[in-house]
N, C-alpha and C positions, 0 to 999 in steps of 0.2 A: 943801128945808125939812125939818128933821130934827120929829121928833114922838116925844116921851116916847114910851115902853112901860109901858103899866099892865098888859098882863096876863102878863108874865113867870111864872113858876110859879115858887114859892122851893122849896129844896130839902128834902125830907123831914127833920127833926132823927131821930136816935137816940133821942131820947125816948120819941119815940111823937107828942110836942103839937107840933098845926100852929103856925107863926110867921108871922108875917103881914110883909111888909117896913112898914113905915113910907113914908107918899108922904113927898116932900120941898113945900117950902111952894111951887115952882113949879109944883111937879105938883098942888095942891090948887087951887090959882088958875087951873091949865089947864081943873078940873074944873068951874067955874064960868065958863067961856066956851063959851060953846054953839058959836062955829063949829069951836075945835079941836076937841071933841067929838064931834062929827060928821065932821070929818077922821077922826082916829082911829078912832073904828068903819066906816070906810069901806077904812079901811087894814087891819084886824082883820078882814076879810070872808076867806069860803073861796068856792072855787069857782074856776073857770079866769078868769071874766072879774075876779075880785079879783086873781087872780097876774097877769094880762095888766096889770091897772089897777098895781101894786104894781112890776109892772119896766119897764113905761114913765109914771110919775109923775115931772113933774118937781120939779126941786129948790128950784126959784123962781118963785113965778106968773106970773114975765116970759116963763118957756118952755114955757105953754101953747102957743102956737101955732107953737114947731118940737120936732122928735123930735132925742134924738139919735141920733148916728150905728149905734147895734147896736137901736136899739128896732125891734119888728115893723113898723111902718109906718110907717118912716125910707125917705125917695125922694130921690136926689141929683138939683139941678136940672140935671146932664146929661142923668140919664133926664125929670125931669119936663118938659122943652122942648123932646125930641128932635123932627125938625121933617124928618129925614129918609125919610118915609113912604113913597118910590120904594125907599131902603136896605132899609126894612120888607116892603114886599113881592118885593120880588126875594129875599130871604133866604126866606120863605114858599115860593116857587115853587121856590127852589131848592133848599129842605129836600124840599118832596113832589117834584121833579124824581130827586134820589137815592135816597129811599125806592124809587120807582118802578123806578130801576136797581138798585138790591138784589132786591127782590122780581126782576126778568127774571132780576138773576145767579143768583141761588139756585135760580130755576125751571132755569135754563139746565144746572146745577150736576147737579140732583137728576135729570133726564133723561135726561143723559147715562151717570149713575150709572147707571139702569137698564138704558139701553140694552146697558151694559157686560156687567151683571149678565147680562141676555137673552141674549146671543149667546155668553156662558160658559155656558149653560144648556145653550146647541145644540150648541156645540163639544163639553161633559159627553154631552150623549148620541150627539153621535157616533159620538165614543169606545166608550162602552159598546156601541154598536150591533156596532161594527168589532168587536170585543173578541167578545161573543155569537157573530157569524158564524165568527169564526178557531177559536173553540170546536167549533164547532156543524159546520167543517170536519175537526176532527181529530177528532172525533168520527164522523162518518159519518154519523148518522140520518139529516138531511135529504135526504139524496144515495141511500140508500139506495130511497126512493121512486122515485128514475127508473132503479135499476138493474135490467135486466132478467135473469128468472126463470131462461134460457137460458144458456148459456154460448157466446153466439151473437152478433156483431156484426152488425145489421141496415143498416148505413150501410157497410161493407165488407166484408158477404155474406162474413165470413172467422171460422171458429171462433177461440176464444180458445186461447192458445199455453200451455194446463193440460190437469191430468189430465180435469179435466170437458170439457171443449173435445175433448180427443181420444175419449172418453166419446160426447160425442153425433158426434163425425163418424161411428164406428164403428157406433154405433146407426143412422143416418139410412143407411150404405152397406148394413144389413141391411137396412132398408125397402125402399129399391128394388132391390134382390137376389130379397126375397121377393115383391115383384110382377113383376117380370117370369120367373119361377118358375112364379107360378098364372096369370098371362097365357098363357103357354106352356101351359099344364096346362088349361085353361078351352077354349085351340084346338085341342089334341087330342083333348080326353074330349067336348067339344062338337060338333063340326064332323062331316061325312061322310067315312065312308073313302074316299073318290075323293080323286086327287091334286090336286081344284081345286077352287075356290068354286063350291058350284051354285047361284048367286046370279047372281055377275059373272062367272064362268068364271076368273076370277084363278088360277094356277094356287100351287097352295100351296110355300113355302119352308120347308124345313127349318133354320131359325135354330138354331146349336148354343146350349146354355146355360150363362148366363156363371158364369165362375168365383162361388165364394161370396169376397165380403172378408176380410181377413187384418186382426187387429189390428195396430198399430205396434209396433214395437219399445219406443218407450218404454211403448204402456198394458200389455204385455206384461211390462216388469219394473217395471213397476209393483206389477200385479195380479198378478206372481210375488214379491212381498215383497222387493223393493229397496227402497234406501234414497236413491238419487237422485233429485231430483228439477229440472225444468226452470225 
């Protein structure tokens, strides 16, 4: 059902002076029926529920009681009858059955991420660990701690094959040189001029005394300002 337009806006004249349209004499006759009347200012409404009312009106009183097919609440009697309520719920269970499986995947997903992540972490410091040590070997400091002070191997009671190594062999052959020297010197200067112990009667030996040690040839061009060395 079509319905005049009484409040059209006319266009401003150039003038300046409003014009008014002229109603036509069906439109004056509309105005003197109260129910178009009231149609039209129902049609003429603002607000959502007028726009809603305005695009789904229908055209003919006959189609109050169906919609057509694009209005908001247009239902096709496939949906309005459907009768397959087993269809209905298995679709339910089975939409939250896959939700279900997404969330595990994704947990499943994100876990493993990590786990990834974690074990590159360990592998990363491995790395740098091995890396620090192989340093810290060419380096010497850490090692330097157990090296001992001597130039003396204590696990094979054997000097080291250097000039300090032949250093202390020389020094350690004066040591007992020089005590068994004042051993000698101590039974002499101490003891009785009788040729035996007046103790035990032991009768005393004349032990001759031993050579003094001779440096090595090599601490000797060493320490005579050579240039080779072992």
């Amino acid at each position: 059902m079509n319905y005049p337009d009484y409040g059209a806006a006319p266009q401003a004249p150039s003038s300046g002076f409003k014009n008014i349209k002229p109603l036509t004499r069906k439109e004056r006759r509309a105005l003197k029926d109260k129910v178009a009347l009231e149609k039209q200012r129902l049609m003429n409404r603002t607000g959502l529920a007028a726009k809603m009312y305005r695009e789904n009106a229908p055209e003919n009183p006959s189609d109050l009681l169906t919609l057509q097919s694009n209005a908001a609440g247009f239902l096709a009697d496939a949906d309005r009858y459907h009768s397959d309520t087993a269809g209905e719920e298995f679709q339910i269970r089975k939409k939250a059955y896959d939700r279900k499986q997404e969330i595990y995947n994704n947990t499943r997903i994100k876990r493993a991420e990590n786990e990834e992540q974690r074990w590159k972490k360990i592998e990363d410091s491995k790395v740098q660990e091995e890396r620090y040590w192989e340093t810290q070997r060419e380096l010497g400091v850490k090692s330097a701690k157990n090296k001992s002070c001597v130039p003396y191997d204590p696990l094979t009671l054997q000097y080291h094959d250097t000039h300090d190594g032949e250093k202390l062999r020389y020094a350690d052959d004066m040591v007992r040189y020089r005590a068994k020297v004042r051993a000698q010197n101590m039974r002499r200067q101490g003891d009785t001029r009788s040729g035996y112990n007046i103790i035990n009667g032991i009768a005393h030996t004349n032990d001759p005394l031993p050579g003094a040690p001779e440096k090595s040839d090599y601490l000797k061009h060493y320490e005579g300002g050579g240039s080779s060395k072992r």
